[in-house]
PDBQT receptor file of N, H, CA, C and O in Angstrom, charges set to zero:
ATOM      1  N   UNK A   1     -69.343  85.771-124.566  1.00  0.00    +0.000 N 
ATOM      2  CA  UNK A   1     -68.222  85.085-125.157  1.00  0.00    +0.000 C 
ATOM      3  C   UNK A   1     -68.729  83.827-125.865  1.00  0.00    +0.000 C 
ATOM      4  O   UNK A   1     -69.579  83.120-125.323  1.00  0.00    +0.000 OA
ATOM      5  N   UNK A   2     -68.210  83.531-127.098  1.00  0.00    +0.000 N 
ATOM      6  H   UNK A   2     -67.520  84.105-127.538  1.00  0.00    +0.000 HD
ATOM      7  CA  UNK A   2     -68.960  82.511-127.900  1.00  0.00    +0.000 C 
ATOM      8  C   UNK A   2     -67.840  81.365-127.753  1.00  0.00    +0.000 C 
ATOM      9  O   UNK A   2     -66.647  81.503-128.024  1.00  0.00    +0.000 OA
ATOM     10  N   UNK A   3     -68.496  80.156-127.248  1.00  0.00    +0.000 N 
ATOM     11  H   UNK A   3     -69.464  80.044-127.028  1.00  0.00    +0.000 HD
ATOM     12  CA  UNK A   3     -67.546  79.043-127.166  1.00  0.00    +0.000 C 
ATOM     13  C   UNK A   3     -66.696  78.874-128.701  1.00  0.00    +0.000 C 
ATOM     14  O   UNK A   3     -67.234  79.359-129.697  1.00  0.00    +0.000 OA
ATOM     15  N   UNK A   4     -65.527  78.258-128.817  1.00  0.00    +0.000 N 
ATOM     16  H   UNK A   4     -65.091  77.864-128.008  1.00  0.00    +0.000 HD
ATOM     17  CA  UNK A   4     -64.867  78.294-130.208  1.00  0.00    +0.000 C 
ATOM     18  C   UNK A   4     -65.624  76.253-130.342  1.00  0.00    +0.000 C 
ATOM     19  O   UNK A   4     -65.626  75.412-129.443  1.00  0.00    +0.000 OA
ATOM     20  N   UNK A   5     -66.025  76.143-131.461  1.00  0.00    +0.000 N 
ATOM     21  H   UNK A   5     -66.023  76.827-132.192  1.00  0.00    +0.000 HD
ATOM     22  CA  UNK A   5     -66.369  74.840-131.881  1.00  0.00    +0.000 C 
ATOM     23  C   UNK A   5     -65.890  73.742-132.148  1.00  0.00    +0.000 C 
ATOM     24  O   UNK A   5     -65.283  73.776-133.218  1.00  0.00    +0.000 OA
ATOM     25  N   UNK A   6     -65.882  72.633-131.591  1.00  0.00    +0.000 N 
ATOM     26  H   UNK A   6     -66.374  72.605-130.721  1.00  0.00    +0.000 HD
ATOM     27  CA  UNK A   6     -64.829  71.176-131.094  1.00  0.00    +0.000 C 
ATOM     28  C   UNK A   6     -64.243  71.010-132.329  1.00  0.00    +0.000 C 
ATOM     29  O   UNK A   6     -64.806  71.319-133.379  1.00  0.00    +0.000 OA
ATOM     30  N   UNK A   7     -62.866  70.421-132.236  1.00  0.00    +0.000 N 
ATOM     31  H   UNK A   7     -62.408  70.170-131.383  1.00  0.00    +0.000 HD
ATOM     32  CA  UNK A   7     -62.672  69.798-133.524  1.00  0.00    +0.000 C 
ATOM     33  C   UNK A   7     -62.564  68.164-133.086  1.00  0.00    +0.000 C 
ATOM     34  O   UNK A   7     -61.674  67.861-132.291  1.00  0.00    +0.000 OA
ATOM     35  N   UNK A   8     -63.366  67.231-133.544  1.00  0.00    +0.000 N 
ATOM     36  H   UNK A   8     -64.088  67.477-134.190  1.00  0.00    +0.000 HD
ATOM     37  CA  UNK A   8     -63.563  65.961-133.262  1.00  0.00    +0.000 C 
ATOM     38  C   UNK A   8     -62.696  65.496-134.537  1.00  0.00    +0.000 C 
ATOM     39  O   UNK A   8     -63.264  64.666-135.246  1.00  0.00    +0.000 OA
ATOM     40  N   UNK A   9     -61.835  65.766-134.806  1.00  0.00    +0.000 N 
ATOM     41  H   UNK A   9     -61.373  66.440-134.230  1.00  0.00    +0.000 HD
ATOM     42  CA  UNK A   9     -61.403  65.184-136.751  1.00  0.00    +0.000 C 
ATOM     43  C   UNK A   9     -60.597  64.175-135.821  1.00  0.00    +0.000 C 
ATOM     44  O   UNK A   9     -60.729  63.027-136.247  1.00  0.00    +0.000 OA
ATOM     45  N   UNK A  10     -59.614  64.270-134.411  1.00  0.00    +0.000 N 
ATOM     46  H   UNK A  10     -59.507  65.203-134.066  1.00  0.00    +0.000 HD
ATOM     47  CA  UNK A  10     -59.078  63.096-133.850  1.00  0.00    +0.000 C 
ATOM     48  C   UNK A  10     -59.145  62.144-133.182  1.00  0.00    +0.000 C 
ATOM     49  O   UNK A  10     -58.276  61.490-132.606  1.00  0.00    +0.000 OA
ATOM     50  N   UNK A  11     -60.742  61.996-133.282  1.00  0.00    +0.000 N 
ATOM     51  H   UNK A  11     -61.448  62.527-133.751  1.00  0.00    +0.000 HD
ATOM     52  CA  UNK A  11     -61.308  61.339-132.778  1.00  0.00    +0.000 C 
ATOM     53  C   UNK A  11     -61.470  59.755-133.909  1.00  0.00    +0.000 C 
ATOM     54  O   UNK A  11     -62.208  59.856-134.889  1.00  0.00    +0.000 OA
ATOM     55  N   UNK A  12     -60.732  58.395-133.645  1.00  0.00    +0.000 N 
ATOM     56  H   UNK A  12     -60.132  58.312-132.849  1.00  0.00    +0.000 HD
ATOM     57  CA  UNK A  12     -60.685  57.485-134.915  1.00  0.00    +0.000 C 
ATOM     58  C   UNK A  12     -62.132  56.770-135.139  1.00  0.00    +0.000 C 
ATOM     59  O   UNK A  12     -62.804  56.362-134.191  1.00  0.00    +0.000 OA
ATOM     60  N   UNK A  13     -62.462  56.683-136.254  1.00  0.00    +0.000 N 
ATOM     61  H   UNK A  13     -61.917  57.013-137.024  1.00  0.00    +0.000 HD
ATOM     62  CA  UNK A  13     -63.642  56.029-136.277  1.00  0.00    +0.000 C 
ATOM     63  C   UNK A  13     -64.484  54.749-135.470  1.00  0.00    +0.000 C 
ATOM     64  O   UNK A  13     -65.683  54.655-135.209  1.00  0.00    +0.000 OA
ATOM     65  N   UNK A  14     -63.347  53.815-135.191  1.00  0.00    +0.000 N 
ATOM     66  H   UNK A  14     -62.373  53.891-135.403  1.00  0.00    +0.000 HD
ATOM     67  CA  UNK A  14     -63.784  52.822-134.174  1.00  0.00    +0.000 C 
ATOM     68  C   UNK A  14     -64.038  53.177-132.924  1.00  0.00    +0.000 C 
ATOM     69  O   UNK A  14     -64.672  52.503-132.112  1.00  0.00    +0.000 OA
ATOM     70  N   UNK A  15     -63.447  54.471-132.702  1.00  0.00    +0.000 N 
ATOM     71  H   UNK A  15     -62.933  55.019-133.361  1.00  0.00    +0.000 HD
ATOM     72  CA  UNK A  15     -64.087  55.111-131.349  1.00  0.00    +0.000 C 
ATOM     73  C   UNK A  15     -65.410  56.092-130.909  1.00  0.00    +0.000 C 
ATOM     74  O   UNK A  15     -65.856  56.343-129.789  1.00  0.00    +0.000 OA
ATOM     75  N   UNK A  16     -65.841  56.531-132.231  1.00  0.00    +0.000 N 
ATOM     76  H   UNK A  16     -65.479  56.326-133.141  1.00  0.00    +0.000 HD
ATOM     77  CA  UNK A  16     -66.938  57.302-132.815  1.00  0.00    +0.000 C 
ATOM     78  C   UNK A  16     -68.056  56.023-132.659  1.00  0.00    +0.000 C 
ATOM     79  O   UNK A  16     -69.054  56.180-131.956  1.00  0.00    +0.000 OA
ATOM     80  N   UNK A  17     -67.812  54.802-133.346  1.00  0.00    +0.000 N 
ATOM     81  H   UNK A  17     -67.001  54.674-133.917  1.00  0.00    +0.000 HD
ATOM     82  CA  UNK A  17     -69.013  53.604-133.627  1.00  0.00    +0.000 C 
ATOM     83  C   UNK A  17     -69.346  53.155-132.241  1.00  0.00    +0.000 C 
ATOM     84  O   UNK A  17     -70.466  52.764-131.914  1.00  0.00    +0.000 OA
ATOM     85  N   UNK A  18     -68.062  53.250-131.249  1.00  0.00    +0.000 N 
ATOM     86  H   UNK A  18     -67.151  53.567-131.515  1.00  0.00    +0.000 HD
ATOM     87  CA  UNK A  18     -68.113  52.246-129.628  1.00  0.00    +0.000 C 
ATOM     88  C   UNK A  18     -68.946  53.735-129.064  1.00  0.00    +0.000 C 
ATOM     89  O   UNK A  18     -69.947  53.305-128.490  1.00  0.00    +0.000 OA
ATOM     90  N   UNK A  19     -68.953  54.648-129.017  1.00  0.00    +0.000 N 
ATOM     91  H   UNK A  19     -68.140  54.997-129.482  1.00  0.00    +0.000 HD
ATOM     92  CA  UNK A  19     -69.242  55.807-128.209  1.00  0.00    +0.000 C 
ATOM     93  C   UNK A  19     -70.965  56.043-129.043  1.00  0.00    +0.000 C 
ATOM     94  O   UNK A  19     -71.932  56.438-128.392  1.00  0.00    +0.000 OA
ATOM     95  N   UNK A  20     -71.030  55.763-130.301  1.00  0.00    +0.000 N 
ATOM     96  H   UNK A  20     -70.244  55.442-130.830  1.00  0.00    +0.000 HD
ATOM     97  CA  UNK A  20     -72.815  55.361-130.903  1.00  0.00    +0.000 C 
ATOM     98  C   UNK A  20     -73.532  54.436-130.405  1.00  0.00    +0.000 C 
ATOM     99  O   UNK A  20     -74.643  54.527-129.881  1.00  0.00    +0.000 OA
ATOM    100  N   UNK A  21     -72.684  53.265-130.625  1.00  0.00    +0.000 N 
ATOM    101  H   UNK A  21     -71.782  53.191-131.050  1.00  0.00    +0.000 HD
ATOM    102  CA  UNK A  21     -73.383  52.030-129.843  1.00  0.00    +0.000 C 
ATOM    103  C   UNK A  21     -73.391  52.301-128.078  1.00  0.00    +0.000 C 
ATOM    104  O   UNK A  21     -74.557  52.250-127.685  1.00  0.00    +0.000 OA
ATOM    105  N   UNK A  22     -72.634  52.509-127.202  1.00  0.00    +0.000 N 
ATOM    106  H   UNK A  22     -71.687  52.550-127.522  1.00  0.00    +0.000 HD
ATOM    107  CA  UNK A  22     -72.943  52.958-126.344  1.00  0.00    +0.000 C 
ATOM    108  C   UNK A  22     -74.119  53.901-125.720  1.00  0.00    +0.000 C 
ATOM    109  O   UNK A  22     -74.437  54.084-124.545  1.00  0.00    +0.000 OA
ATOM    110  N   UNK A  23     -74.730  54.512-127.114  1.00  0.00    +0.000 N 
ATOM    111  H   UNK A  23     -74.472  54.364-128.069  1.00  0.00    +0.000 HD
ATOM    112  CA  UNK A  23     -75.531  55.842-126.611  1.00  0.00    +0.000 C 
ATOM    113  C   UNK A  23     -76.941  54.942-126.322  1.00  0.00    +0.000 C 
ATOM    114  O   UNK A  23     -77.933  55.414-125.768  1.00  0.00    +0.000 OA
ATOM    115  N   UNK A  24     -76.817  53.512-126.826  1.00  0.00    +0.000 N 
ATOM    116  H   UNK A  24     -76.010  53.129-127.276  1.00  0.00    +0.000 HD
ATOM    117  CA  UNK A  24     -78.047  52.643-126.322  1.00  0.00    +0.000 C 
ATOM    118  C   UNK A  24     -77.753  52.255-125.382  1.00  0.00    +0.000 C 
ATOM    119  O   UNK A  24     -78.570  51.358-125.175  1.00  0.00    +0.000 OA
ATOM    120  N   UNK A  25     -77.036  52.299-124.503  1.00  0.00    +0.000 N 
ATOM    121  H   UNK A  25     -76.372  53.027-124.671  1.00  0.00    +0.000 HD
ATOM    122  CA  UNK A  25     -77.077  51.405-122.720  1.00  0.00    +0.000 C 
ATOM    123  C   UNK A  25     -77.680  52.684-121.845  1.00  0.00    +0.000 C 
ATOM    124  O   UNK A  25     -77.808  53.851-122.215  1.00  0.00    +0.000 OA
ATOM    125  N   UNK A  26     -77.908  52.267-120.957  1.00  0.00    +0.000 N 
ATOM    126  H   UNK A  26     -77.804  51.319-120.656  1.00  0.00    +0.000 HD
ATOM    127  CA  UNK A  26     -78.164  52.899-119.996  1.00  0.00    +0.000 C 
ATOM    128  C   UNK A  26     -76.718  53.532-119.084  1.00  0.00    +0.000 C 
ATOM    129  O   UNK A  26     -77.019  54.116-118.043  1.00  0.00    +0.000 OA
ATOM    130  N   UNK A  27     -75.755  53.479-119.294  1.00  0.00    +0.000 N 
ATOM    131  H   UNK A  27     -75.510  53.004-120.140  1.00  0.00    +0.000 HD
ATOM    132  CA  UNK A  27     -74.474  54.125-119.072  1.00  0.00    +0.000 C 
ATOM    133  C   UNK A  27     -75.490  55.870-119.213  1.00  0.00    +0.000 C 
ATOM    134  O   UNK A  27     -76.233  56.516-119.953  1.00  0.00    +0.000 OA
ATOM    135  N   UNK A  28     -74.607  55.889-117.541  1.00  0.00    +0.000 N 
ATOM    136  H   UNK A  28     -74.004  55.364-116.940  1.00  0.00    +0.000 HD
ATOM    137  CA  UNK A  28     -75.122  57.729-117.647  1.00  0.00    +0.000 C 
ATOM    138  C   UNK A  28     -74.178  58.830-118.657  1.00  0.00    +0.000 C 
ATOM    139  O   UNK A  28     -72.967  58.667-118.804  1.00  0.00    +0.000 OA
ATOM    140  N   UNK A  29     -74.591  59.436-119.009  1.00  0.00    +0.000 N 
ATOM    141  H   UNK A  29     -75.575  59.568-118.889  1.00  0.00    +0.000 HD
ATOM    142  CA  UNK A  29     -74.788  60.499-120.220  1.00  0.00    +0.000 C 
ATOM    143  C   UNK A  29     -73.689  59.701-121.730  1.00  0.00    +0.000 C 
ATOM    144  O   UNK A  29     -72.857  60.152-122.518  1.00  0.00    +0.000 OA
ATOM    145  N   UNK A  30     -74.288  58.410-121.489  1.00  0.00    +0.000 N 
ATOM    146  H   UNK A  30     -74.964  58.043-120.849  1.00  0.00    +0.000 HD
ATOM    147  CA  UNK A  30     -73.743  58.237-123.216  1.00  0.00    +0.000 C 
ATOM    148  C   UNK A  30     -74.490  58.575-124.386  1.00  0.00    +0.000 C 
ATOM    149  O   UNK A  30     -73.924  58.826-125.449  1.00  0.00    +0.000 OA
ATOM    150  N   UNK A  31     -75.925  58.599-124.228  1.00  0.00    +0.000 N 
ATOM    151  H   UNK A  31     -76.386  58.395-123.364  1.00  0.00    +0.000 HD
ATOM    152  CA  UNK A  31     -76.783  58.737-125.165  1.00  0.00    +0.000 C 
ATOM    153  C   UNK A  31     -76.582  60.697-125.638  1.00  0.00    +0.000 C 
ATOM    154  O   UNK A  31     -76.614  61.419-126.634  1.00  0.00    +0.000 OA
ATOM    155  N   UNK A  32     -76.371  60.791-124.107  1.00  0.00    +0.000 N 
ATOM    156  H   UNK A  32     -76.345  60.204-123.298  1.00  0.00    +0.000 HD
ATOM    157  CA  UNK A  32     -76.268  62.401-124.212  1.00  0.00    +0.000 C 
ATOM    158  C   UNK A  32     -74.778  62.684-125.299  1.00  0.00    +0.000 C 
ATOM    159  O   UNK A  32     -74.710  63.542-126.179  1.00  0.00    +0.000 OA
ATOM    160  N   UNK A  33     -74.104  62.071-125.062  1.00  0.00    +0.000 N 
ATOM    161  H   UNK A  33     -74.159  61.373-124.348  1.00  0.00    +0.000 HD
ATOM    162  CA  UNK A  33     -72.635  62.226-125.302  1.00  0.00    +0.000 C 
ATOM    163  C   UNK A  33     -72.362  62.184-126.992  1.00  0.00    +0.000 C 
ATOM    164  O   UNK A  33     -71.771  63.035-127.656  1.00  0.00    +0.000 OA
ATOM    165  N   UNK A  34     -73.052  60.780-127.515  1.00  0.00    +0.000 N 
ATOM    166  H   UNK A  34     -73.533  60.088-126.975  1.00  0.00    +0.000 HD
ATOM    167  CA  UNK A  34     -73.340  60.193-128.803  1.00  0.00    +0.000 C 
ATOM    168  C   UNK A  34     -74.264  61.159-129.389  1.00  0.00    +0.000 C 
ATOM    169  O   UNK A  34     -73.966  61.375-130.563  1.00  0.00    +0.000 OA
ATOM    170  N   UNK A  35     -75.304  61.830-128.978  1.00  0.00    +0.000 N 
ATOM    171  H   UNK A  35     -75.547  61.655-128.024  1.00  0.00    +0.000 HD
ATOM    172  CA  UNK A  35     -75.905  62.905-130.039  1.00  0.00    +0.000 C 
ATOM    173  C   UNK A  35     -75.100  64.469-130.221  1.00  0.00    +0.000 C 
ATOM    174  O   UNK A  35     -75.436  65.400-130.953  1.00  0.00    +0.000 OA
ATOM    175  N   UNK A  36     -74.137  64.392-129.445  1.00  0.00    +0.000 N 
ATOM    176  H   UNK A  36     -73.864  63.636-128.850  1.00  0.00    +0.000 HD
ATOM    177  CA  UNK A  36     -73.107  65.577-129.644  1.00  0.00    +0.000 C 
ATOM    178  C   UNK A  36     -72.108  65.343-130.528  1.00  0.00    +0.000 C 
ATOM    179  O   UNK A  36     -71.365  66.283-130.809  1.00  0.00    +0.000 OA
ATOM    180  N   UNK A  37     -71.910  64.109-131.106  1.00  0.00    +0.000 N 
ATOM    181  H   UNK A  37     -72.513  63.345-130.878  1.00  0.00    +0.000 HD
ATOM    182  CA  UNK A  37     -71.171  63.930-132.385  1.00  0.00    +0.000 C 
ATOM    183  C   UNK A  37     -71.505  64.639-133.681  1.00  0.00    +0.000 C 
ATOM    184  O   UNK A  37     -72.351  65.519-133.520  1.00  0.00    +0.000 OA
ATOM    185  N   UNK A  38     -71.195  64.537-134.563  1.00  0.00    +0.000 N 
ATOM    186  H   UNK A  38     -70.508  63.822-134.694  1.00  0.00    +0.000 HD
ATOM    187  CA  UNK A  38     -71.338  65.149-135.972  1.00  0.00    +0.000 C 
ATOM    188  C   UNK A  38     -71.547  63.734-136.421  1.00  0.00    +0.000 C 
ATOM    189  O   UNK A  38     -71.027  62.691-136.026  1.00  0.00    +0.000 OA
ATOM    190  N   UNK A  39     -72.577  64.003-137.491  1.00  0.00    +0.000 N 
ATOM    191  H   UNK A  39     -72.999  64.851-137.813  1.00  0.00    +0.000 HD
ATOM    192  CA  UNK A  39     -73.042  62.547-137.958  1.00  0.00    +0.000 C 
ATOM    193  C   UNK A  39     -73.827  61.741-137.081  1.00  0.00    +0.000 C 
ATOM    194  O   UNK A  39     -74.072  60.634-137.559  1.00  0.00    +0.000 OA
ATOM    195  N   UNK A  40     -74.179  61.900-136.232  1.00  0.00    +0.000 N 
ATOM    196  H   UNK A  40     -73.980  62.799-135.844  1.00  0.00    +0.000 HD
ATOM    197  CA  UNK A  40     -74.367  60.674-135.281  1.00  0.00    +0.000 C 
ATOM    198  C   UNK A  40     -75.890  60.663-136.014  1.00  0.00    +0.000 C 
ATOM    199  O   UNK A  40     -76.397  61.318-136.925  1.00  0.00    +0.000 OA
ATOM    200  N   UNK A  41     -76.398  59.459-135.041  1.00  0.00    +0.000 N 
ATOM    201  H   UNK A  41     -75.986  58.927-134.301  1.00  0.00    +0.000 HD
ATOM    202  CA  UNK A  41     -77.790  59.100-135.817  1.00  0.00    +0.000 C 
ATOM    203  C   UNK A  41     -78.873  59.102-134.775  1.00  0.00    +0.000 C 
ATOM    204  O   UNK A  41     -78.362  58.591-133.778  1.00  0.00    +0.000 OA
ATOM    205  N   UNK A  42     -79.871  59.362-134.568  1.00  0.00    +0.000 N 
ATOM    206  H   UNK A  42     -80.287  59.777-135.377  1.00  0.00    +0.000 HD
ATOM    207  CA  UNK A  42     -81.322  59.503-133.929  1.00  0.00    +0.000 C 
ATOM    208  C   UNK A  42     -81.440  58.275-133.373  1.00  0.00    +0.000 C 
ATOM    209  O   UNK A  42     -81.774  57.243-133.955  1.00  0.00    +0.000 OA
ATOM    210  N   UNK A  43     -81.068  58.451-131.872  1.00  0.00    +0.000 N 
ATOM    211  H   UNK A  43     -80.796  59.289-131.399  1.00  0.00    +0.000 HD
ATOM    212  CA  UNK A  43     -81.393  57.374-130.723  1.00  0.00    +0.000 C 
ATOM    213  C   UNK A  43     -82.581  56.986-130.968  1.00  0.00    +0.000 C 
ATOM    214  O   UNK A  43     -83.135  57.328-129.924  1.00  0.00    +0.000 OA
ATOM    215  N   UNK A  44     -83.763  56.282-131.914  1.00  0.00    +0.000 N 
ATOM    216  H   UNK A  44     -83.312  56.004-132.763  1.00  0.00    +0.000 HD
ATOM    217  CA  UNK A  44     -85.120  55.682-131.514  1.00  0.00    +0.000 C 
ATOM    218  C   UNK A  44     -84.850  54.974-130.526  1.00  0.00    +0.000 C 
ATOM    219  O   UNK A  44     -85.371  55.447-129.516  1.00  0.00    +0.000 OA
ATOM    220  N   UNK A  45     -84.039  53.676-130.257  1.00  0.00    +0.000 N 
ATOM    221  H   UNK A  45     -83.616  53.291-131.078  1.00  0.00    +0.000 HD
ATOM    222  CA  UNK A  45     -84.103  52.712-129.280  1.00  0.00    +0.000 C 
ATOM    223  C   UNK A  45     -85.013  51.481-129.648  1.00  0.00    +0.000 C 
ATOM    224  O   UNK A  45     -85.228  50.563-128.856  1.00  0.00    +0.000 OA
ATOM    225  N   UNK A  46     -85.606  51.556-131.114  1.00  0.00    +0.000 N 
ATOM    226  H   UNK A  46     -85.431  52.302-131.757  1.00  0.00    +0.000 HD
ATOM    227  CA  UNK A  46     -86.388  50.911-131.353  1.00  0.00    +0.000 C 
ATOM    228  C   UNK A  46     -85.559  48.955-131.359  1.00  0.00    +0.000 C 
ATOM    229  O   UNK A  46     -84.666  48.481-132.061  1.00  0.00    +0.000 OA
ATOM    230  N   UNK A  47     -86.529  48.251-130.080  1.00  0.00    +0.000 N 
ATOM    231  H   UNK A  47     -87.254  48.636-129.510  1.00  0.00    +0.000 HD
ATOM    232  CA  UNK A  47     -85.373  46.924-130.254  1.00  0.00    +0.000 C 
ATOM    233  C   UNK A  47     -85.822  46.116-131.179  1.00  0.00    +0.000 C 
ATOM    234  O   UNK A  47     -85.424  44.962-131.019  1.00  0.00    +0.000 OA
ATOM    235  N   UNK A  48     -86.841  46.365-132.546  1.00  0.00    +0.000 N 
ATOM    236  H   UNK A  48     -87.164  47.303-132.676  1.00  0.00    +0.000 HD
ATOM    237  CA  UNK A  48     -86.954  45.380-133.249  1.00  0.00    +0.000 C 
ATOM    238  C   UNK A  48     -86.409  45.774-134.381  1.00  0.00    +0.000 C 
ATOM    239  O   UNK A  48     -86.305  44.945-135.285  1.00  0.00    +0.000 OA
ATOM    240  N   UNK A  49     -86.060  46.787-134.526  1.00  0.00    +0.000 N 
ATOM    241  H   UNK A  49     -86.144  47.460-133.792  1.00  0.00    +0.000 HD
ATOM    242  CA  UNK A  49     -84.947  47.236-135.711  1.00  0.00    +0.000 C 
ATOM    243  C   UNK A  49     -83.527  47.103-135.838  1.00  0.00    +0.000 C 
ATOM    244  O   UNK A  49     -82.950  47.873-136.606  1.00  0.00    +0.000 OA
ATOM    245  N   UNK A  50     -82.578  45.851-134.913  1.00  0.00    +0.000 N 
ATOM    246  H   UNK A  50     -83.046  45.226-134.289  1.00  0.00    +0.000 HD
ATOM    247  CA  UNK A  50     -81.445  45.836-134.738  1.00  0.00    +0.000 C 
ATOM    248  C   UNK A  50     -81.160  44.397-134.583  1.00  0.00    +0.000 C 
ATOM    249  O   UNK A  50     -82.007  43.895-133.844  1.00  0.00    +0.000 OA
ATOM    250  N   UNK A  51     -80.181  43.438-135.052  1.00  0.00    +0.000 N 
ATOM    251  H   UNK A  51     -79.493  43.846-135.653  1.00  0.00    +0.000 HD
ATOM    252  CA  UNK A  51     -80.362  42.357-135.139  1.00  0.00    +0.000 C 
ATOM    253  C   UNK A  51     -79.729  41.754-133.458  1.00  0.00    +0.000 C 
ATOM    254  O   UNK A  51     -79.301  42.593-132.666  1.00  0.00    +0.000 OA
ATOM    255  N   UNK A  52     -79.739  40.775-133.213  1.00  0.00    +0.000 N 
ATOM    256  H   UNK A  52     -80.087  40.093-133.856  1.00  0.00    +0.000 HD
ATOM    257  CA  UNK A  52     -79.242  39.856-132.272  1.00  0.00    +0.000 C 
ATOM    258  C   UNK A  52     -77.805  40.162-131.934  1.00  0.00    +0.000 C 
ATOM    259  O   UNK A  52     -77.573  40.486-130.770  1.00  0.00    +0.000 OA
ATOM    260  N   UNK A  53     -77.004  40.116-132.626  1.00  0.00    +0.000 N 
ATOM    261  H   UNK A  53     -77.192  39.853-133.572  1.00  0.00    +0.000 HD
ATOM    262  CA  UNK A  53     -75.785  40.377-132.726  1.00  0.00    +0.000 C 
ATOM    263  C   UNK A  53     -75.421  41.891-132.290  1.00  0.00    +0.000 C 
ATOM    264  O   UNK A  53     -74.379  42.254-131.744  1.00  0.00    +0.000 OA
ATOM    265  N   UNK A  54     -76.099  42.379-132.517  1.00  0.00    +0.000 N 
ATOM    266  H   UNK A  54     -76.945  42.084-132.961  1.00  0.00    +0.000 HD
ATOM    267  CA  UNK A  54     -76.024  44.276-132.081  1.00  0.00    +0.000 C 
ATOM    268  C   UNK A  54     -76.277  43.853-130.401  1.00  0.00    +0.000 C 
ATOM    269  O   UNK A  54     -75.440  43.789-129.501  1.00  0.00    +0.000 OA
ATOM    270  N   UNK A  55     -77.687  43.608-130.360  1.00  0.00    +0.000 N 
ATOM    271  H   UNK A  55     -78.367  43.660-131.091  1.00  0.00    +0.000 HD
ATOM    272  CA  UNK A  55     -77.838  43.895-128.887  1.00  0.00    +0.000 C 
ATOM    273  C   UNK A  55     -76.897  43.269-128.074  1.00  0.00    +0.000 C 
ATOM    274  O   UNK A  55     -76.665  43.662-126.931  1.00  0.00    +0.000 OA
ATOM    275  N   UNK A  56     -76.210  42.094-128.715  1.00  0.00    +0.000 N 
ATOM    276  H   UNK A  56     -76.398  41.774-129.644  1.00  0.00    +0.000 HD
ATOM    277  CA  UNK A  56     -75.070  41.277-127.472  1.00  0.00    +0.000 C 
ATOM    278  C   UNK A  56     -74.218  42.426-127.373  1.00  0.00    +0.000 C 
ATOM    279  O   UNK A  56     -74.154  42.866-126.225  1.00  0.00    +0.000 OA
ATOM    280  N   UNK A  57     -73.526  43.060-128.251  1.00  0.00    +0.000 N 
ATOM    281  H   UNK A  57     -73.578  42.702-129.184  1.00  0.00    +0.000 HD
ATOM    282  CA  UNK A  57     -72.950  44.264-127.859  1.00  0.00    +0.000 C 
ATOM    283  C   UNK A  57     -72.407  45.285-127.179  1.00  0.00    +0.000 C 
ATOM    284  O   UNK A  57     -71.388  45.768-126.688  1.00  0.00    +0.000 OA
ATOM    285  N   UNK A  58     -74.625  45.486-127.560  1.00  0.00    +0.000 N 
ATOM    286  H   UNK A  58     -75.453  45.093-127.960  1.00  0.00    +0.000 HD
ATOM    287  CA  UNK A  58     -74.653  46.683-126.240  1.00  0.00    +0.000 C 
ATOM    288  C   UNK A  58     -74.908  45.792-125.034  1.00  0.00    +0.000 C 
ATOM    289  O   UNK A  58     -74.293  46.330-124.114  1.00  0.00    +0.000 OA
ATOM    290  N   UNK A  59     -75.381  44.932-124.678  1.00  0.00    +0.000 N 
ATOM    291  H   UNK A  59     -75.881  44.495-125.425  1.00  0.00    +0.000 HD
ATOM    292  CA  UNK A  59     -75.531  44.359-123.387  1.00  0.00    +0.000 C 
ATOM    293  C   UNK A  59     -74.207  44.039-122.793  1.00  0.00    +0.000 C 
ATOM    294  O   UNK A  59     -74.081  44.130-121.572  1.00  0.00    +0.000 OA
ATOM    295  N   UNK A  60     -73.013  43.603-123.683  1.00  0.00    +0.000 N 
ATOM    296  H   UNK A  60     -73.116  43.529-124.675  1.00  0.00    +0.000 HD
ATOM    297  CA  UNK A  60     -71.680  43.485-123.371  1.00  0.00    +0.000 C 
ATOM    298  C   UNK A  60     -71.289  44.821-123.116  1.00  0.00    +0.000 C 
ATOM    299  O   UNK A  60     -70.915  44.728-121.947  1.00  0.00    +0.000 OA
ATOM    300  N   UNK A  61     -71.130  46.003-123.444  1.00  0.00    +0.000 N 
ATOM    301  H   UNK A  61     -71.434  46.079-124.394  1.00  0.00    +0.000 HD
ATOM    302  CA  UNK A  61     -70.438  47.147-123.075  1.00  0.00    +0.000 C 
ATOM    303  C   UNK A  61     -71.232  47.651-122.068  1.00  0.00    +0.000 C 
ATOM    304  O   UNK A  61     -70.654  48.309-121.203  1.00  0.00    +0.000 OA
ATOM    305  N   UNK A  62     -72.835  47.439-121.948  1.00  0.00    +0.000 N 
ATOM    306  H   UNK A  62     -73.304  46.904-122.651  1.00  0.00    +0.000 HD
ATOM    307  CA  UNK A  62     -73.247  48.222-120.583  1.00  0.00    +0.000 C 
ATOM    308  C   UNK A  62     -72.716  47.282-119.224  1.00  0.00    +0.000 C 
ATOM    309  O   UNK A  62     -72.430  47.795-118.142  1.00  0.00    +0.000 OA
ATOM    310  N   UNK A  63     -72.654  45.966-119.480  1.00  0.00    +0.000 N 
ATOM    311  H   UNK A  63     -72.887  45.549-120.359  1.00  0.00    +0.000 HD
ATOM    312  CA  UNK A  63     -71.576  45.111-118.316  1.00  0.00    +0.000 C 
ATOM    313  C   UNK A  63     -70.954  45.414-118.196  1.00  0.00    +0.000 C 
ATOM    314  O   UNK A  63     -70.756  45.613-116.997  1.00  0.00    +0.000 OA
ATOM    315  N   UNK A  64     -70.059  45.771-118.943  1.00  0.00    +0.000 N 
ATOM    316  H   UNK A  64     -70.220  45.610-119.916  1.00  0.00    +0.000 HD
ATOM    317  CA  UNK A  64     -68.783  46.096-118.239  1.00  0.00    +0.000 C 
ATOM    318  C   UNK A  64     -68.211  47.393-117.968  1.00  0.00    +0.000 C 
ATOM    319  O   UNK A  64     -67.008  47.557-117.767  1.00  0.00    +0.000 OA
ATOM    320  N   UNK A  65     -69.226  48.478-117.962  1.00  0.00    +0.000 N 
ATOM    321  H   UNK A  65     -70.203  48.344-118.125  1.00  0.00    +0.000 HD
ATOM    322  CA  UNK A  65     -69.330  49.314-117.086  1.00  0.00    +0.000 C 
ATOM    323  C   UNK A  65     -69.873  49.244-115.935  1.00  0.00    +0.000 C 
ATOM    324  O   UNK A  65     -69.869  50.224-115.190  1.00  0.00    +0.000 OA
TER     325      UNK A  65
């Protein structure tokens, strides 16, 4: 039986960007979660490619989980 394929179209964009940025915390299976999007972008993790302002962010959303 072939699974039928998600439709993510109701999913709103500000919730698509919080669930990307998330896929950098250590929150269990966000990274997993964020490369199952359409579009999404290649977790490097690289921390010198992201400014100051990003990482408060993610350090703010992995707190407060």
């Amino acid at each position: 039986m072939n699974p039928q394929p998600k439709d993510y179209s109701s999913i709103s964009p500000s919730a698509k960007s919080l669930l990307l940025l998330k896929g950098y915390t250590g929150i269990p299976y966000a990274k997993e979660t964020a490369a199952l999007m359409p579009g999404s972008e290649v977790f490097d993790l690289d921390f010198g490619a992201k400014d100051f302002w990003f990482w408060m962010r993610v350090v703010h959303f992995e707190l407060r989980y």
